[in-house]
DRENTORKOL-3810 file (N, C-alpha, C; in nm, 4 decimals):
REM DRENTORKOL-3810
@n.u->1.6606; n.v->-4.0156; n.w->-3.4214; ca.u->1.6346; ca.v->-3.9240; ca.w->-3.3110; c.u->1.6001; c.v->-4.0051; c.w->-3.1867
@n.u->1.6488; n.v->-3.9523; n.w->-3.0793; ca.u->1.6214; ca.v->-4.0383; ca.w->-2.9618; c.u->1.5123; c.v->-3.9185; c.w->-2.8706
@n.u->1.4205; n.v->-3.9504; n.w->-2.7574; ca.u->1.3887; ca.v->-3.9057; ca.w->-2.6868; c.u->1.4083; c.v->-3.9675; c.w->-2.5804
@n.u->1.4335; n.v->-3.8795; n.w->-2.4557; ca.u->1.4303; ca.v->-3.8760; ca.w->-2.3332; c.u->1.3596; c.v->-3.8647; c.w->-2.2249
@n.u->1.3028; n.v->-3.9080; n.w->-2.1301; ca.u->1.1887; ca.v->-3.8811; ca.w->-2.0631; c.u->1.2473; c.v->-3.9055; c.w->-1.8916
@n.u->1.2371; n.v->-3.8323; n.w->-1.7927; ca.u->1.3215; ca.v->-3.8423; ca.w->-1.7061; c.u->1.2091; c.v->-3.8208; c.w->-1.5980
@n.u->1.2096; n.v->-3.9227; n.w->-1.4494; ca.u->1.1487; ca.v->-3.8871; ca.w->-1.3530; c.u->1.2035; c.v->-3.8938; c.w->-1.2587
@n.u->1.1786; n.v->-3.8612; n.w->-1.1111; ca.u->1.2091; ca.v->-3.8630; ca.w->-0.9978; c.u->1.2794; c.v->-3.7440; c.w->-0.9731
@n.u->1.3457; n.v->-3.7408; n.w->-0.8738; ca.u->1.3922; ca.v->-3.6137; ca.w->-0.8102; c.u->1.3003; c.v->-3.5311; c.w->-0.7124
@n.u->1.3251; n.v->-3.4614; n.w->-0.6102; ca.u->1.1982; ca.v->-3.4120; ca.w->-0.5813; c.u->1.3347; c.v->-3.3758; c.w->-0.4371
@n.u->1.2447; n.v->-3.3107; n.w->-0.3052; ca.u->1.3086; ca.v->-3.2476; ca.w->-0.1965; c.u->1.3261; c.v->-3.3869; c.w->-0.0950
@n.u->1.4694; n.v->-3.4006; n.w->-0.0505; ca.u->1.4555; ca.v->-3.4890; ca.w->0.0593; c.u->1.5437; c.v->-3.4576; c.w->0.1582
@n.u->1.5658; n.v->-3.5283; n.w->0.2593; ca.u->1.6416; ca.v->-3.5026; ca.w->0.4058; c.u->1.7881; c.v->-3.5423; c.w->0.4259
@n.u->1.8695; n.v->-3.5128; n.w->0.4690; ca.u->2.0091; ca.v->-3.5950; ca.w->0.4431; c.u->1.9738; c.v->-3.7076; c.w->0.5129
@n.u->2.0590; n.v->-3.7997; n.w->0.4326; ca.u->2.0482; ca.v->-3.9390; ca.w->0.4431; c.u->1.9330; c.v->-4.0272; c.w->0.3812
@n.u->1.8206; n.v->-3.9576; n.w->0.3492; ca.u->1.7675; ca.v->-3.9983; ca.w->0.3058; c.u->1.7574; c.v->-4.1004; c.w->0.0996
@n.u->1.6541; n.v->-4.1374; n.w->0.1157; ca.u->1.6874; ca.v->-4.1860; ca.w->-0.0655; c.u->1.5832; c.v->-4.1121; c.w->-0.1835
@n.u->1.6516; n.v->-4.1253; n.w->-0.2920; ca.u->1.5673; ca.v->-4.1066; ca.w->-0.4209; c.u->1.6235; c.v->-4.1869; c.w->-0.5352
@n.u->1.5299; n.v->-4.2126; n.w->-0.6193; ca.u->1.5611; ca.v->-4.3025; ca.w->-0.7374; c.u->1.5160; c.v->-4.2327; c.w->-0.8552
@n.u->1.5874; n.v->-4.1833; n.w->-0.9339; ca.u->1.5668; ca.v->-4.1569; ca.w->-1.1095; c.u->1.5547; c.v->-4.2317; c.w->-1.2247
@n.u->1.4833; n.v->-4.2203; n.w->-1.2956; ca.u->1.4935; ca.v->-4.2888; ca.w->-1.4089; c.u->1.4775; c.v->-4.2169; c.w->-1.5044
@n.u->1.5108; n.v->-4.2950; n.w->-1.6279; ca.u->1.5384; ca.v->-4.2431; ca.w->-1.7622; c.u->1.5152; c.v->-4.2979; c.w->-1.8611
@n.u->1.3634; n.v->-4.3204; n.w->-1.9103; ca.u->1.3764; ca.v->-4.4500; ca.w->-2.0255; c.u->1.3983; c.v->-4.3067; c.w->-2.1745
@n.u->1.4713; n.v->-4.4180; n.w->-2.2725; ca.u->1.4531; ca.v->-4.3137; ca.w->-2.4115; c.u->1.3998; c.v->-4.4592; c.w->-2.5206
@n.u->1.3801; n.v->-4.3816; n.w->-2.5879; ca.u->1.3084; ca.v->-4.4276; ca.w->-2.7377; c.u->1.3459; c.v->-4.3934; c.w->-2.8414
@n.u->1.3263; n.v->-4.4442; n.w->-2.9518; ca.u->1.3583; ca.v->-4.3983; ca.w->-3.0695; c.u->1.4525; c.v->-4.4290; c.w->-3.1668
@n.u->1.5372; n.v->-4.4097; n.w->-3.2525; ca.u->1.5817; ca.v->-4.4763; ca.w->-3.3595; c.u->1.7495; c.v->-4.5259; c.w->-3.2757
@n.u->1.7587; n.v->-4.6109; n.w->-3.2476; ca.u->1.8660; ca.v->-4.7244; ca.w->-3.1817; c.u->1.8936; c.v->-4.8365; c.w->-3.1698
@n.u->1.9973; n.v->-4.8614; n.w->-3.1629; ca.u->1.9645; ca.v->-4.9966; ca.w->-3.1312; c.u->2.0228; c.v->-5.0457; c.w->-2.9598
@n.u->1.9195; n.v->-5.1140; n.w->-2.9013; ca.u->1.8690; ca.v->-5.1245; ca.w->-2.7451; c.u->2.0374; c.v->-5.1653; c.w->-2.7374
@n.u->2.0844; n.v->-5.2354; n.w->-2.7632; ca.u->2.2277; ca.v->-5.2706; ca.w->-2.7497; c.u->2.3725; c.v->-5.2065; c.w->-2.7801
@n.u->2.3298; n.v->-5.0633; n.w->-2.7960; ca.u->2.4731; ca.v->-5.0142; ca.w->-2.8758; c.u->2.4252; c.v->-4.8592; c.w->-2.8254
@n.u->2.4593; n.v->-4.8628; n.w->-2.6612; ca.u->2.4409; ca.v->-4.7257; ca.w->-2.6256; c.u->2.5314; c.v->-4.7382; c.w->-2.5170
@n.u->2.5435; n.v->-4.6012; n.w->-2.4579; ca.u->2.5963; ca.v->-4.5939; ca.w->-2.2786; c.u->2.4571; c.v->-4.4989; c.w->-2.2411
@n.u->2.4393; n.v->-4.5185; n.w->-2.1425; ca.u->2.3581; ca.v->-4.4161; ca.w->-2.0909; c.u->2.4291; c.v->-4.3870; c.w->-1.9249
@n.u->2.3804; n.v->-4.2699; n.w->-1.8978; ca.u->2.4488; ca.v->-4.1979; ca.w->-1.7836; c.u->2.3607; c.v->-4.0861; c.w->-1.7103
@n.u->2.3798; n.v->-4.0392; n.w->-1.6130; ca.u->2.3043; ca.v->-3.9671; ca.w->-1.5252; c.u->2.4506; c.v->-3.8579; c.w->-1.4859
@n.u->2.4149; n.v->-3.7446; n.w->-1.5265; ca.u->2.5465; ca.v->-3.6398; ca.w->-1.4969; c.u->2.4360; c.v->-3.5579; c.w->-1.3792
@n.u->2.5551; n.v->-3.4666; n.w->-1.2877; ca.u->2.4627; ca.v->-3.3564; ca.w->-1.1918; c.u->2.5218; c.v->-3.2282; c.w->-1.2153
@n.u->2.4611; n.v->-3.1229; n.w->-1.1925; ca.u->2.4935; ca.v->-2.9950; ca.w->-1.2336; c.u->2.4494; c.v->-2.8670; c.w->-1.1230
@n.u->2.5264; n.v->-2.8498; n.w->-1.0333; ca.u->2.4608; ca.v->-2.7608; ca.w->-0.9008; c.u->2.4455; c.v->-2.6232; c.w->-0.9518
@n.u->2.4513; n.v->-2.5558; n.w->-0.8630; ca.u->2.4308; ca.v->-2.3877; ca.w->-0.8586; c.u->2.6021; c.v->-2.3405; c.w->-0.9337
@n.u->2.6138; n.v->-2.2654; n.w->-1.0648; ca.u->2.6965; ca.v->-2.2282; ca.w->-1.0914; c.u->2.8407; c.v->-2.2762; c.w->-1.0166
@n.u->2.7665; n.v->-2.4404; n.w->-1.0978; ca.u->2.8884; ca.v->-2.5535; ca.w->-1.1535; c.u->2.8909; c.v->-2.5595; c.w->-1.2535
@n.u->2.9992; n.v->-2.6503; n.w->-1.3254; ca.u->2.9730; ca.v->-2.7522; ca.w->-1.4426; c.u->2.9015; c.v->-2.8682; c.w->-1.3877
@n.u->2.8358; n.v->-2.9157; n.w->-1.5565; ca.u->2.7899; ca.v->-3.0816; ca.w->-1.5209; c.u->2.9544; c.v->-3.1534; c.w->-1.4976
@n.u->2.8764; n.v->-3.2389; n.w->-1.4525; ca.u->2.9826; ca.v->-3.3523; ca.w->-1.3932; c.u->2.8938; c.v->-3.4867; c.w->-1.4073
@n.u->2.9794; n.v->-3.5896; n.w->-1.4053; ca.u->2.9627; ca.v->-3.7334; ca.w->-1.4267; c.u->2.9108; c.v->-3.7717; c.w->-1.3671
@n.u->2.7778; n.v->-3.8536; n.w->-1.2978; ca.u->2.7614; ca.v->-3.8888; ca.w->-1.1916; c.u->2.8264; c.v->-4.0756; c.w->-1.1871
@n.u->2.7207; n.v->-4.0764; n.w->-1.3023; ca.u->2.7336; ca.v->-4.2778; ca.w->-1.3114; c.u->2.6982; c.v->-4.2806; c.w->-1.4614
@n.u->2.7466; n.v->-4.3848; n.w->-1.5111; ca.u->2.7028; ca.v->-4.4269; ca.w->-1.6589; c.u->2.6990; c.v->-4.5781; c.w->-1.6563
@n.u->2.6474; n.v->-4.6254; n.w->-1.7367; ca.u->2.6074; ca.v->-4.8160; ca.w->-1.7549; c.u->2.6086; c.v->-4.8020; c.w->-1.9244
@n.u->2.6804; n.v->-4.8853; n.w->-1.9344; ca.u->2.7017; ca.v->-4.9785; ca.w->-2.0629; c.u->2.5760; c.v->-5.0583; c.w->-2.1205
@n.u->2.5969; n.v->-5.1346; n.w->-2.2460; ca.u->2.4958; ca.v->-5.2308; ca.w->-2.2881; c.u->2.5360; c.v->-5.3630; c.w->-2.1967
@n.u->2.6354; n.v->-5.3914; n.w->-2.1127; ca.u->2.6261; ca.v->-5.5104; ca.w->-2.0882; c.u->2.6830; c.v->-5.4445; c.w->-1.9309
@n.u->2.5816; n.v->-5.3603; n.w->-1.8846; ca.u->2.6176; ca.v->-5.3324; ca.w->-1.7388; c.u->2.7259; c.v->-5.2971; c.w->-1.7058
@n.u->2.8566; n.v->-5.2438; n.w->-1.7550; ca.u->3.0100; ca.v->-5.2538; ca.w->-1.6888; c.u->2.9300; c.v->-5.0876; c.w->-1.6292
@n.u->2.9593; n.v->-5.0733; n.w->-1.5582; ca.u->2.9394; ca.v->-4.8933; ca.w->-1.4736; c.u->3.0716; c.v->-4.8350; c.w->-1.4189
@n.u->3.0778; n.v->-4.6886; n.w->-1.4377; ca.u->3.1419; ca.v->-4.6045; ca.w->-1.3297; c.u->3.0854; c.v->-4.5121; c.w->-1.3022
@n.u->3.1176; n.v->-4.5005; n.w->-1.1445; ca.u->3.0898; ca.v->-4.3756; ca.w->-1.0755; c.u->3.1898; c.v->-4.3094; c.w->-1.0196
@n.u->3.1197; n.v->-4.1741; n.w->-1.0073; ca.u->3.2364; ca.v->-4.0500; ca.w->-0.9704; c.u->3.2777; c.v->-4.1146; c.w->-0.8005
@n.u->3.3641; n.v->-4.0678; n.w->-0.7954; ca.u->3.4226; ca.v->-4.0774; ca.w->-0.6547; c.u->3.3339; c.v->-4.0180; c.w->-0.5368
@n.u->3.2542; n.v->-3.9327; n.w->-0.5608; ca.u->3.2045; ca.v->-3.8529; ca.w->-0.4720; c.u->3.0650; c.v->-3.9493; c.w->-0.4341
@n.u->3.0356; n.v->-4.0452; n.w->-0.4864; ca.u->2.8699; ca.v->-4.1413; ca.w->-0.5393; c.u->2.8973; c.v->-4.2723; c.w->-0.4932
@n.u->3.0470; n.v->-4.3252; n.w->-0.4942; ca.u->3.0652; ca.v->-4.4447; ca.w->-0.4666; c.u->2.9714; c.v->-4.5349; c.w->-0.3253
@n.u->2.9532; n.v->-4.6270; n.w->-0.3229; ca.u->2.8653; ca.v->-4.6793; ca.w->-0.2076; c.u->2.8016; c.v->-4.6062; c.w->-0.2144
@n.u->2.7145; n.v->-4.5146; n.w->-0.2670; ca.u->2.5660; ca.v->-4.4692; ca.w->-0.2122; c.u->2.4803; c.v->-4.4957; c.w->-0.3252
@n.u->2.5228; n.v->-4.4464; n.w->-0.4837; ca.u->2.4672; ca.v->-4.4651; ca.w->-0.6164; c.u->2.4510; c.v->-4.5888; c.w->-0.6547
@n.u->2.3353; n.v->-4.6035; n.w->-0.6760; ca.u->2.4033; ca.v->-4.7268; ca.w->-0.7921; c.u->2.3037; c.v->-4.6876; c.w->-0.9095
@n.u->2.3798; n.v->-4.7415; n.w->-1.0279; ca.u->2.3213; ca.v->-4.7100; ca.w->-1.1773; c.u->2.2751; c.v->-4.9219; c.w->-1.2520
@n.u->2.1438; n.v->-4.8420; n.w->-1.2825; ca.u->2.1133; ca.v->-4.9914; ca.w->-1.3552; c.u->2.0730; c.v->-4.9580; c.w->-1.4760
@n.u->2.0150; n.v->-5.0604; n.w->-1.5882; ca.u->1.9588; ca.v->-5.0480; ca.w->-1.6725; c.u->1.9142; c.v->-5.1664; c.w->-1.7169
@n.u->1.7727; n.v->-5.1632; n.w->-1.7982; ca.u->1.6542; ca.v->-5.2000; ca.w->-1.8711; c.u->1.6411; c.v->-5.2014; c.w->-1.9673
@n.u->1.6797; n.v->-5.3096; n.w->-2.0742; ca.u->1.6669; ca.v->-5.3006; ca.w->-2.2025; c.u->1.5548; c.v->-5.3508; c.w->-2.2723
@n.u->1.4708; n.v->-5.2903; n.w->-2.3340; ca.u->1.3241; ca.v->-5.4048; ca.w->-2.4243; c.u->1.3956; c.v->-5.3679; c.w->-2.5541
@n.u->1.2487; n.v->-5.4239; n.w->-2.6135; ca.u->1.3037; ca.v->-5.4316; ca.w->-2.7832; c.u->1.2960; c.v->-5.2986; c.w->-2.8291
@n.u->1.2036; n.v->-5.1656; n.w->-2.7883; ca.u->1.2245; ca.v->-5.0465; ca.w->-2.8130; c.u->1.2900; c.v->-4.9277; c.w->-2.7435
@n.u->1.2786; n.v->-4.9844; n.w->-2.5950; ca.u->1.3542; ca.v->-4.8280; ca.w->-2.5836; c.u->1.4540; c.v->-4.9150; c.w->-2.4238
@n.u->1.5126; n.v->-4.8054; n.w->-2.3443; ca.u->1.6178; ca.v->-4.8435; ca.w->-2.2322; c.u->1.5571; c.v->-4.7715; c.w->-2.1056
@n.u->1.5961; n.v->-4.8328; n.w->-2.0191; ca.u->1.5442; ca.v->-4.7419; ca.w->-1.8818; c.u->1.6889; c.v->-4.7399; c.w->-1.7993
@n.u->1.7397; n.v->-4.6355; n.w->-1.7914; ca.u->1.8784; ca.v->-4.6106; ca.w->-1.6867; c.u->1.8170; c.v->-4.5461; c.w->-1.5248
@n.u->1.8521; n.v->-4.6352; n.w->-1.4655; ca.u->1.7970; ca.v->-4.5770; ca.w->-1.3135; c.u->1.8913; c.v->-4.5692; c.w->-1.2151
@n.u->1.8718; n.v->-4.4355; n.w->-1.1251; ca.u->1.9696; ca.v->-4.4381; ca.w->-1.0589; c.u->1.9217; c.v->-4.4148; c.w->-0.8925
@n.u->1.9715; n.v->-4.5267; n.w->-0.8003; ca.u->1.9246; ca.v->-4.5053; ca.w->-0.6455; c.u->1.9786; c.v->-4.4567; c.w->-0.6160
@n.u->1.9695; n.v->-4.3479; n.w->-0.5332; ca.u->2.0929; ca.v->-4.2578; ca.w->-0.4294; c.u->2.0111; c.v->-4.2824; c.w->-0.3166
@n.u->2.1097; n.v->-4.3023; n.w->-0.2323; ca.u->2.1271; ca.v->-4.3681; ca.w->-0.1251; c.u->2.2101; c.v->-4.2755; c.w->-0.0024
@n.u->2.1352; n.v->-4.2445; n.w->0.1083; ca.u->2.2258; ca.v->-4.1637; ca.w->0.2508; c.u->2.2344; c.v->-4.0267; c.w->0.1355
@n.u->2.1348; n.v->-3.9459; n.w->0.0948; ca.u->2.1900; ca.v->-3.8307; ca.w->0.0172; c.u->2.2774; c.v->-3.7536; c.w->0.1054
@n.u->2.3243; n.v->-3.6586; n.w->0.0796; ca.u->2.4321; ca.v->-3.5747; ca.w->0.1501; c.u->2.3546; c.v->-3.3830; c.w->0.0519
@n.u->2.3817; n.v->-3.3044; n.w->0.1630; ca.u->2.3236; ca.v->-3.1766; ca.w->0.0924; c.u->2.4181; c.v->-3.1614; c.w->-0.0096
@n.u->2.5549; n.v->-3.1277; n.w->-0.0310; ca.u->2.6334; ca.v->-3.1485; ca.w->-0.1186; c.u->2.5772; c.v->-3.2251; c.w->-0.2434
@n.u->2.4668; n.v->-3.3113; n.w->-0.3209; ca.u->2.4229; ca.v->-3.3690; ca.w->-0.3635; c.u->2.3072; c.v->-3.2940; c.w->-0.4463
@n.u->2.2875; n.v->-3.2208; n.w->-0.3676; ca.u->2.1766; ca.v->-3.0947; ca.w->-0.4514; c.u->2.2067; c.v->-3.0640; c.w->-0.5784
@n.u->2.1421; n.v->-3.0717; n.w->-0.6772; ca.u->2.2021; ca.v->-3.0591; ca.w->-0.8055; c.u->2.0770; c.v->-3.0501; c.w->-0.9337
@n.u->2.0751; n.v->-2.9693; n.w->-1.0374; ca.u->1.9691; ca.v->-3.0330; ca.w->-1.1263; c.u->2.0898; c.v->-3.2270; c.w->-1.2037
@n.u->2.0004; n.v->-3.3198; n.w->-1.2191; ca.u->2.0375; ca.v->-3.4268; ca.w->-1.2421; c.u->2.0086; c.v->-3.4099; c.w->-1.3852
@n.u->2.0644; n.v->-3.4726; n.w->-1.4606; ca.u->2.0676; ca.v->-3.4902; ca.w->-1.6437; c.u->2.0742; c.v->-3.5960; c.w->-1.6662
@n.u->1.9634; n.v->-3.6980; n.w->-1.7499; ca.u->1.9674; ca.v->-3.8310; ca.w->-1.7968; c.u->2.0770; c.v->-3.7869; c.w->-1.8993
@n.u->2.1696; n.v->-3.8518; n.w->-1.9738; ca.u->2.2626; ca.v->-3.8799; ca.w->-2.0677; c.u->2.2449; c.v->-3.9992; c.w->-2.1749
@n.u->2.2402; n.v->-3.9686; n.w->-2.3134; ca.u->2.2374; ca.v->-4.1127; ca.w->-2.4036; c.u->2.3273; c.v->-4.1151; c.w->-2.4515
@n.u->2.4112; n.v->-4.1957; n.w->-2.5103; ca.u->2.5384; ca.v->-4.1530; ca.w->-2.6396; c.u->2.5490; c.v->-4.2981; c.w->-2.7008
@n.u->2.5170; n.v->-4.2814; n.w->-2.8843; ca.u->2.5279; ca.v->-4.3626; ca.w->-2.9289; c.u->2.6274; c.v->-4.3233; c.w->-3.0437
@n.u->2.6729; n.v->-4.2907; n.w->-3.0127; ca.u->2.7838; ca.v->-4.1755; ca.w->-3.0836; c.u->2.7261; c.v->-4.0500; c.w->-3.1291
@n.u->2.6136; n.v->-4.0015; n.w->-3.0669; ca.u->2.5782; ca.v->-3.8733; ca.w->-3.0993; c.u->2.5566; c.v->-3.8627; c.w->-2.9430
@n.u->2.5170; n.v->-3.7647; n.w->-2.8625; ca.u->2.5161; ca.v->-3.7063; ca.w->-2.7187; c.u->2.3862; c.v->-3.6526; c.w->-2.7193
@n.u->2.2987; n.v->-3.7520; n.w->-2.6201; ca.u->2.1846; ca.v->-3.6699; ca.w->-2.6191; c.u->2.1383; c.v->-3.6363; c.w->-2.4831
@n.u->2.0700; n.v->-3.5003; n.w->-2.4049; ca.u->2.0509; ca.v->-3.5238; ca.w->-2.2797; c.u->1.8909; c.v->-3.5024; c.w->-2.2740
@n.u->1.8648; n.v->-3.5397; n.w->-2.1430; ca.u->1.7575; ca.v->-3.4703; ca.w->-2.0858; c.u->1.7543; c.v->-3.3794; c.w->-2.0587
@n.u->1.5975; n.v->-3.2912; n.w->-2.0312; ca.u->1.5797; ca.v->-3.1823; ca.w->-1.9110; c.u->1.6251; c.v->-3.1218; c.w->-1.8125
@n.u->1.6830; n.v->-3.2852; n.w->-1.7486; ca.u->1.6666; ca.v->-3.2407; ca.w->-1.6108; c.u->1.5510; c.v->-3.2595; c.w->-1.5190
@n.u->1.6322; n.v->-3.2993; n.w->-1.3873; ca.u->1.5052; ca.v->-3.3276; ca.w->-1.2873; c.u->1.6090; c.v->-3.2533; c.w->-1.1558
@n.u->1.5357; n.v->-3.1693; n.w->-1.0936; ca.u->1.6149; ca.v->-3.0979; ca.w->-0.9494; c.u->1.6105; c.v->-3.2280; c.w->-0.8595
@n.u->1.7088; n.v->-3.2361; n.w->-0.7334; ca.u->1.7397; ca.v->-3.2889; ca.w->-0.6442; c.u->1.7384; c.v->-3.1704; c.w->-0.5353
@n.u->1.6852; n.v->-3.1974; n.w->-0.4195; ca.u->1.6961; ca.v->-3.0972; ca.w->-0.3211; c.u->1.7133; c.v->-3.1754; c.w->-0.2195
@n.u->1.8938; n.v->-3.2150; n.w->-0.1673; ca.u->1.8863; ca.v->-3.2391; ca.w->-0.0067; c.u->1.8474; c.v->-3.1389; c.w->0.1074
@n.u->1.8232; n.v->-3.1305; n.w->0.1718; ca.u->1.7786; ca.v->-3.0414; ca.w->0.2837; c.u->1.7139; c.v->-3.0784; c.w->0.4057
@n.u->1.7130; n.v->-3.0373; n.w->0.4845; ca.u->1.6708; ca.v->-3.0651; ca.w->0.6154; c.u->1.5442; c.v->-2.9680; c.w->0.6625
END
């Protein structure tokens, strides 16, 4: 079983920044995951935002490029996936979803994003 624990998000200004993170825990191994950050607006689907590998390779959606970036933190028990957004755009408003997959799919909560002015 993995757990998820997700922070950041909160109301900000266009252009402005926020950073998420995502550490999980639990039965894995620190090296044999993807983890990812998907967004999910007002009666959307989720969508992809960014994902990172065990050895860093990343993609991001087209819409994130130059502004996102996705990292990650590996210890001996658990991972931290973090993600900077950068120049938000209101379009960007979204609840955010940490993502694990170690061949099973696990998400977070959720943390809201609110661009706005």
């Amino acid at each position: 079983q993995v757990h998820l624990v997700e922070s950041g998000g909160g109301l900000v200004q266009p252009g402005g920044s926020l950073r998420l993170s995502c550490t999980a825990s639990g039965s894995f191994l620190s090296g044999a995951n993807v983890m990812g950050w998907y967004s999910q607006a007002p009666e959307k689907s989720r969508e992809m935002v960014a994902r990172i590998t065990p050895g860093s390779s990343t993609v991001y959606a087209d819409s994130v490029k130059g502004r996102f970036t996705i990292s990650r933190d590996n210890t001996e028990n658990t991972v931290t996936a973090s993600l900077q957004m950068n120049d938000l755009k209101s379009e960007d408003t979204a609840v955010y979803y940490c993502h694990f997959w170690d061949g099973q799919d696990y998400w977070g909560k959720g943390t809201l994003v609110t661009v706005s002015s």
